[in-house]
C-alpha positions as CSV (number, residue, x, y, z in Angstrom):
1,X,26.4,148.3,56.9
2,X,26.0,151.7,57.8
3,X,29.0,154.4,57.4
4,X,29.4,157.6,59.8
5,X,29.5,160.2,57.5
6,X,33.2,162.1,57.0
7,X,33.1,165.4,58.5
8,X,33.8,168.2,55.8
9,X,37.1,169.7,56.0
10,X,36.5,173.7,56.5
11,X,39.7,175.2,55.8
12,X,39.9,178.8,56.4
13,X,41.4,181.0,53.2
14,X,43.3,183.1,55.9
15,X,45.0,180.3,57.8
16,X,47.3,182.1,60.2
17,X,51.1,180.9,60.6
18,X,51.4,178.8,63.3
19,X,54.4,176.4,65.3
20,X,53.8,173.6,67.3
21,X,56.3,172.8,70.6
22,X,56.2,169.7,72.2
23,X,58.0,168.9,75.5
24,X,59.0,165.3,76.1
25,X,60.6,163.2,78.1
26,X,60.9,160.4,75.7
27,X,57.7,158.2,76.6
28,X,56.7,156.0,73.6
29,X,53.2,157.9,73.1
30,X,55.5,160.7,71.8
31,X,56.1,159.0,68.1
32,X,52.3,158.3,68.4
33,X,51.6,162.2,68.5
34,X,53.8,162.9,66.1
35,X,52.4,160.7,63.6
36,X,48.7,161.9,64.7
37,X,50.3,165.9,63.9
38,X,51.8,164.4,60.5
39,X,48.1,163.2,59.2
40,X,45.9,166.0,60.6
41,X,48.1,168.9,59.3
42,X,48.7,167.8,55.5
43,X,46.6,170.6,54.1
44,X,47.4,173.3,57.0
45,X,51.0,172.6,58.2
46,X,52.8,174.4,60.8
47,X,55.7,176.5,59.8
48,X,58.1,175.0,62.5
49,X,57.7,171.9,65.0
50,X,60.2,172.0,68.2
51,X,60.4,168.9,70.3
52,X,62.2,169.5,73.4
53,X,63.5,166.3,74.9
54,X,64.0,166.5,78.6
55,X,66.3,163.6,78.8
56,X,69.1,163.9,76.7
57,X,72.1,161.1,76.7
58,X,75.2,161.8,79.3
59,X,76.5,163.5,76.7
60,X,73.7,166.2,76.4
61,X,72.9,164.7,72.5
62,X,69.3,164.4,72.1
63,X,68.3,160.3,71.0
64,X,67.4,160.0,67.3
65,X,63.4,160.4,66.8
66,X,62.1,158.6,63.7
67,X,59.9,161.5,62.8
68,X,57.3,161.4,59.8
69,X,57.8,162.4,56.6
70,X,55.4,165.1,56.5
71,X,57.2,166.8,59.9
72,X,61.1,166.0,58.5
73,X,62.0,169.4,57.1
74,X,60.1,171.1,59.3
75,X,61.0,169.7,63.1
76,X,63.7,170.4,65.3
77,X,64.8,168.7,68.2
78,X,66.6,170.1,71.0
79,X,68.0,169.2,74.4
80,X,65.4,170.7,76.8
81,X,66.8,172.3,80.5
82,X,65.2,168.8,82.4
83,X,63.7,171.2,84.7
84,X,60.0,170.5,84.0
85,X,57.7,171.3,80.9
86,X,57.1,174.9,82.0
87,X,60.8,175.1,81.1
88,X,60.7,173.0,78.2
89,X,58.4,174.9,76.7
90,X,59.9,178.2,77.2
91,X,62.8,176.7,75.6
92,X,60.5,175.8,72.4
93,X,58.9,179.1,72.2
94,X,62.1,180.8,72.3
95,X,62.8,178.4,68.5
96,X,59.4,179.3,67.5
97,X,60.3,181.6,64.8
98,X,58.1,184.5,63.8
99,X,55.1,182.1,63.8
100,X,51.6,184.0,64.8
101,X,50.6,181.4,67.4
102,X,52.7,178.8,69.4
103,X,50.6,175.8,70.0
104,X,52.0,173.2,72.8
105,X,50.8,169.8,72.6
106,X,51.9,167.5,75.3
107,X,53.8,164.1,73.9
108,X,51.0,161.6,75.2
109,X,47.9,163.2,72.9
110,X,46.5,162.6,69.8
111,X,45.4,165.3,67.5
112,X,41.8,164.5,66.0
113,X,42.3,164.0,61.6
114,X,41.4,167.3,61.1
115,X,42.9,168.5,63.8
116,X,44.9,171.1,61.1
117,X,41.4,172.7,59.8
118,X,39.9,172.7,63.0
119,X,43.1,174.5,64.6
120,X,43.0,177.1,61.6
121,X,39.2,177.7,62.4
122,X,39.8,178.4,65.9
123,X,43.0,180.8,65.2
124,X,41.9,182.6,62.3
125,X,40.3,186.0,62.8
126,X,40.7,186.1,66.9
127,X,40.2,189.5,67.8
128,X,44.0,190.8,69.1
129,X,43.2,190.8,73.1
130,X,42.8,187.2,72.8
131,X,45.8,186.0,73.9
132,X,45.2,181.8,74.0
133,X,43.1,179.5,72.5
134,X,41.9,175.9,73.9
135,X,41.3,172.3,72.3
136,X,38.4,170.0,73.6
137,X,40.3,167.0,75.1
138,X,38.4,163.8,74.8
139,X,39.7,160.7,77.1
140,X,38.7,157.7,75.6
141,X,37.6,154.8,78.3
142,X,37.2,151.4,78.0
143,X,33.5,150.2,77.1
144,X,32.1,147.4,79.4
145,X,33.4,148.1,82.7
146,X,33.8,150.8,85.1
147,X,36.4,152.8,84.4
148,X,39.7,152.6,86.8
149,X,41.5,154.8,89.3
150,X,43.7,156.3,86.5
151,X,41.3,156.2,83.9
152,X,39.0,158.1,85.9
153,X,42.1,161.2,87.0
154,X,42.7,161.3,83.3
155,X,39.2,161.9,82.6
156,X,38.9,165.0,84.8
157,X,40.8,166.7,81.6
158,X,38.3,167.2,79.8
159,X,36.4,169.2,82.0
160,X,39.4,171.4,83.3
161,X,39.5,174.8,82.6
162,X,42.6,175.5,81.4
163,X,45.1,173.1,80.1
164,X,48.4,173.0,77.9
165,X,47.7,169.1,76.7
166,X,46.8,171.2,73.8
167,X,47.2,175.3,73.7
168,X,47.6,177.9,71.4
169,X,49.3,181.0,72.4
170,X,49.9,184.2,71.0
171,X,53.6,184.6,71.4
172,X,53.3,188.3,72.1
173,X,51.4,187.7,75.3
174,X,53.5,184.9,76.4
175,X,56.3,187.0,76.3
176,X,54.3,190.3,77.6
177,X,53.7,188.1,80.8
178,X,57.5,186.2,81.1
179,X,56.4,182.7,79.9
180,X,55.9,180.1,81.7
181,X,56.6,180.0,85.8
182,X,60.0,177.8,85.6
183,X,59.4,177.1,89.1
184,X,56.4,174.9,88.6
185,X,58.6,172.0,87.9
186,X,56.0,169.2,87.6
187,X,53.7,169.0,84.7
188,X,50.8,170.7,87.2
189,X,49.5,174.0,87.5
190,X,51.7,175.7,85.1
191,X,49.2,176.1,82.9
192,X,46.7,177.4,85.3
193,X,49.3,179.9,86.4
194,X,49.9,181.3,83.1
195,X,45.8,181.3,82.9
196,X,46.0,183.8,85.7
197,X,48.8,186.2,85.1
198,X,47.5,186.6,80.9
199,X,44.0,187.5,82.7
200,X,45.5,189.9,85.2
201,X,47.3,191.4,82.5
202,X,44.0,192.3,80.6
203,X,44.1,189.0,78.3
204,X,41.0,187.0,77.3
205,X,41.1,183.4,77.2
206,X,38.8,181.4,74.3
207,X,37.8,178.0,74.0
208,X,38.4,176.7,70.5
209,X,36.4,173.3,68.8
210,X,39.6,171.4,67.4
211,X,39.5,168.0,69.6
212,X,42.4,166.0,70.7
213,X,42.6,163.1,72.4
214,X,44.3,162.3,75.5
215,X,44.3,158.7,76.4
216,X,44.2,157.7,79.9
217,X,48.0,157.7,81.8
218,X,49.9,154.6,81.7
219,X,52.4,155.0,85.1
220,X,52.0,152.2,87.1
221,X,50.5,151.6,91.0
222,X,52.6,154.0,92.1
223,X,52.3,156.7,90.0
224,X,49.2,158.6,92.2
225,X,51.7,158.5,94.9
226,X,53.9,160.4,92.4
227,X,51.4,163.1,91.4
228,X,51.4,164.2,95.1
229,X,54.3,166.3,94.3
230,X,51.6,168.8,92.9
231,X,50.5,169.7,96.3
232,X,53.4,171.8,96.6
233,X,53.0,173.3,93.4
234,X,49.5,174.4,95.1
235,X,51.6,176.1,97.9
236,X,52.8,178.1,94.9
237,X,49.7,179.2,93.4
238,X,48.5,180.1,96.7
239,X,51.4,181.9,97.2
240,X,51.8,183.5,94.2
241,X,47.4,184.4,93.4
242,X,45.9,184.2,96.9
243,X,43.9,182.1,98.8
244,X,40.9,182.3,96.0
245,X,43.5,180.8,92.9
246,X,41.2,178.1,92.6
247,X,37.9,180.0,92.4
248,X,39.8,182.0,89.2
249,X,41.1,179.1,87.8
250,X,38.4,176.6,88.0
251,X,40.6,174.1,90.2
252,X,38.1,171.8,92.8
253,X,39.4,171.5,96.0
254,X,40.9,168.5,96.6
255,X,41.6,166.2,99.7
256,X,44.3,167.5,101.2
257,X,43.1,168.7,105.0
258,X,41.8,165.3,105.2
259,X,44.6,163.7,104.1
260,X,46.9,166.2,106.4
261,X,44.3,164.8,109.4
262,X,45.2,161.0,108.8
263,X,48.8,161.5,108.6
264,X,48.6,163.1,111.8
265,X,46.5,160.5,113.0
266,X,48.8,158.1,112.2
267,X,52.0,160.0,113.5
268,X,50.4,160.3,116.6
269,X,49.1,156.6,116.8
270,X,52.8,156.1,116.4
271,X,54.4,158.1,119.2
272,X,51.8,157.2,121.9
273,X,52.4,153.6,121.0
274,X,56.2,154.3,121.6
275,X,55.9,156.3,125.0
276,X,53.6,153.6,126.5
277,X,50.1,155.2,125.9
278,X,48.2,152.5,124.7
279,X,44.7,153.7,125.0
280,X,45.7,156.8,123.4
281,X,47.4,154.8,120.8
282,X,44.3,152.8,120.0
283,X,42.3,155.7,119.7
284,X,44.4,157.4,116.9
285,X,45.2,154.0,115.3
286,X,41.3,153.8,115.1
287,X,41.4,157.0,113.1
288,X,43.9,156.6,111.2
289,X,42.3,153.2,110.1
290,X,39.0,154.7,110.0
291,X,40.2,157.8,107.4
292,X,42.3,155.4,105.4
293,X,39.6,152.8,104.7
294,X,36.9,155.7,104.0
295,X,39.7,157.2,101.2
296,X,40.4,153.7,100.1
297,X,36.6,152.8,99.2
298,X,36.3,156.5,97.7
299,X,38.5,155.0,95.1
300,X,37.0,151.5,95.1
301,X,33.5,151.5,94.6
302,X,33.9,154.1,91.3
303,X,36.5,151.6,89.8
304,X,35.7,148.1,87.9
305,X,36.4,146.5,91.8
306,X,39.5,143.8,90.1
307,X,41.6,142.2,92.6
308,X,44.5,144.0,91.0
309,X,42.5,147.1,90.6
310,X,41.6,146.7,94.5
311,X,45.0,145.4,95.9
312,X,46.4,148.8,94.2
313,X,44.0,150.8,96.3
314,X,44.4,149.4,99.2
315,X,48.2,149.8,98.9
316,X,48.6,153.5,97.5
317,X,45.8,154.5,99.9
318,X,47.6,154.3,102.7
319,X,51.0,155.8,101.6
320,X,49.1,159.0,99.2
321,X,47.9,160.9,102.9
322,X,51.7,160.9,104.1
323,X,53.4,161.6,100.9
324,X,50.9,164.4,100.5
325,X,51.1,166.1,103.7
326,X,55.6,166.0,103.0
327,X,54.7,167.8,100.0
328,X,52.3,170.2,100.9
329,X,55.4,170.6,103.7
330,X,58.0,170.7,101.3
331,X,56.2,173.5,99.4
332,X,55.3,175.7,102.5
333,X,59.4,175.8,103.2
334,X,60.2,176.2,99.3
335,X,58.0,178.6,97.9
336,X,58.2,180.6,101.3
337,X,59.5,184.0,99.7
338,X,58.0,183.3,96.3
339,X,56.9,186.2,94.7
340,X,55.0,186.6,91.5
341,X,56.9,186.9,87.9
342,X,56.8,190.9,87.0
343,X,55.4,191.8,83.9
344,X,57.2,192.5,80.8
345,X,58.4,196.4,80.8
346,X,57.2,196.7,77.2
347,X,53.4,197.7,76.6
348,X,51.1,194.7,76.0
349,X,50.8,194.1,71.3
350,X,47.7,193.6,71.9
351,X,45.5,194.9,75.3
352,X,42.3,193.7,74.8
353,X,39.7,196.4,74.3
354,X,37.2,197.6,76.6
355,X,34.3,195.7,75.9
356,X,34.5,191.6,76.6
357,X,35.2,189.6,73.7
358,X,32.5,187.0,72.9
359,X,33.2,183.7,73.5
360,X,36.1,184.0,76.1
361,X,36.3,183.4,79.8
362,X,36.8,187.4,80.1
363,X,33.4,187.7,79.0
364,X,32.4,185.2,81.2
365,X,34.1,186.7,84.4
366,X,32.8,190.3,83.9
């Protein structure tokens, strides 16, 4: 039987002091997380782990978390704000202590078993105008079949540029640039906002090598319809980094002109066929059905083609384009007047110096 060999734990001598915050809203993958921390920090723990629970009882008590041994002296758990992770984690930094680095994990991963040596590899000796430090997120898929709707969203993590699933920050430069944006109240684009305003600032960005894993999102049919609540948050960014935020931060385009052109083909379909115009109707019910089946087999053919897999298509399909274009609404009229968070009036600890540092995005934008 053959063995894979077990990778040699490399701690480093200098391991820098570190806490970990973790924003919840109570799903069951958070005890899985926690127990994943436990294990892969035994020989480099953190000083402090914060959980933040977002949905406290109607008394504001937070619900009793059977946490592991290893984490017991060492965790607290506080009501969090319910306003959205960006404010959940603020709310953890703030309890972070006088740690070195703050390192968010989000409560549906799974730190890798030596996710503790790894960490202090990637931490230790960072030249001071590095300001954050990246995991590699791995999404594990199911072998033997085409990989689902969902499976295939989760997936696009690990290739994003910028994500808090699992971050370290300096807490210096989180506070030089005011933390995170508490009005990105969805767990979407927050992180790439923050991305942008440590760059602008004069930060550099690093990609570590710890791995983590993030297994694919468990929500239901509905939930894509859900996650169309981020095109507002993309009215934000626009509004708060210009029209080339995605260029920056590495976001692809997504579909939400032509999702914005089947709505309207739809809306219209509807009023013609309510004032009488029936050819006209007919021609914007064609393209309403023609756009909807073209965005339904976008997400077909990819996926493993079940009936269930295929009847959920076909249904979300045809609600996503409207309940996108409300957003993308919703966020023009919301985040009208937003302007973007000012700077901290006390000098950056740590400006990063002239020259790029190796290894960084900043070195990979100049």
């Amino acid at each position: 039987m053959n063995t894979a060999p077990v990778p040699e734990r490399r701690l480093h001598p200098a391991a820098p002091r570190y806490a970990v915050v973790v924003p919840t809203v109570g799903r069951p993958s958070l005890q899985s997380c926690l127990t994943a921390l436990a294990l892969a920090t035994e020989d480099v723990p953190p000083a402090r782990v914060v959980v933040v629970h977002d949905r406290p009882g109607a008394d504001g008590a937070v619900p009793e978390l059977p946490l592991p041994d290893a984490l017991r002296g060492i965790t607290t758990v506080v009501a969090g704000p319910a306003r959205g992770p960006a404010a959940a984690r603020n709310t953890g930094a703030r309890l972070a202590g006088d740690a070195e680095w703050i390192v968010f994990l989000d409560d549906d991963v799974v730190p890798s078993p030596y996710w503790g040596a790894e960490l202090a590899q990637d931490l230790a000796g960072r030249p001071d105008g590095v300001a954050a430090v990246a995991a590699r997120i791995d999404v594990p898929l199911s072998e033997g079949r085409r990989p689902t709707d969902a499976e295939r969203n989760t997936a696009a993590l690990a290739t994003a540029r910028w994500i808090t699933a699992d971050m370290a920050v300096r807490p210096a430069a989180l506070r030089r640039v005011g933390g995170f944006d508490e009005r990105f109240r969805h767990a979407f684009r927050e992180d790439a906002d923050l991305a942008l305003r440590l760059l602008e600032d004069g930060w550099s960005l690093a990609q570590g090598s710890r791995r983590t894993a993030h297994p694919p999102r468990q929500g239901g049919r509905w939930l894509p319809v859900r996650q169309q609540s981020g095109n507002g948050d993309d009215v934000l960014m626009r509004r708060l980094h210009g029209p080339d935020w995605r260029d920056r931060a590495g976001a692809p385009a997504g579909r939400l002109p032509r999702h914005r052109a089947i709505t309207v083909a739809g809306l219209a379909a509807l009023g013609c066929a309510l004032t009488g115009r029936h050819r006209a109707a007919a021609l914007c019910g064609a393209l309403w059905c023609a756009g909807t089946a073209e965005f339904t087999l976008a997400r077909v053919l990819p996926g493993p083609r079940t009936r269930t897999e295929v009847l959920d298509m076909v249904l979300t399909s045809a609600v996503i384009p409207p309940a996108a274009t409300w957003h993308w609404l919703r966020g023009l009229v919301a985040h009208r007047a937003a302007r973007p968070l000012p700077p901290s009036p006390a000098p950056a600890a740590a400006a990063p110096a002239a020259a790029p540092v190796p290894g960084t995005w900043r070195e990979a934008r100049t």
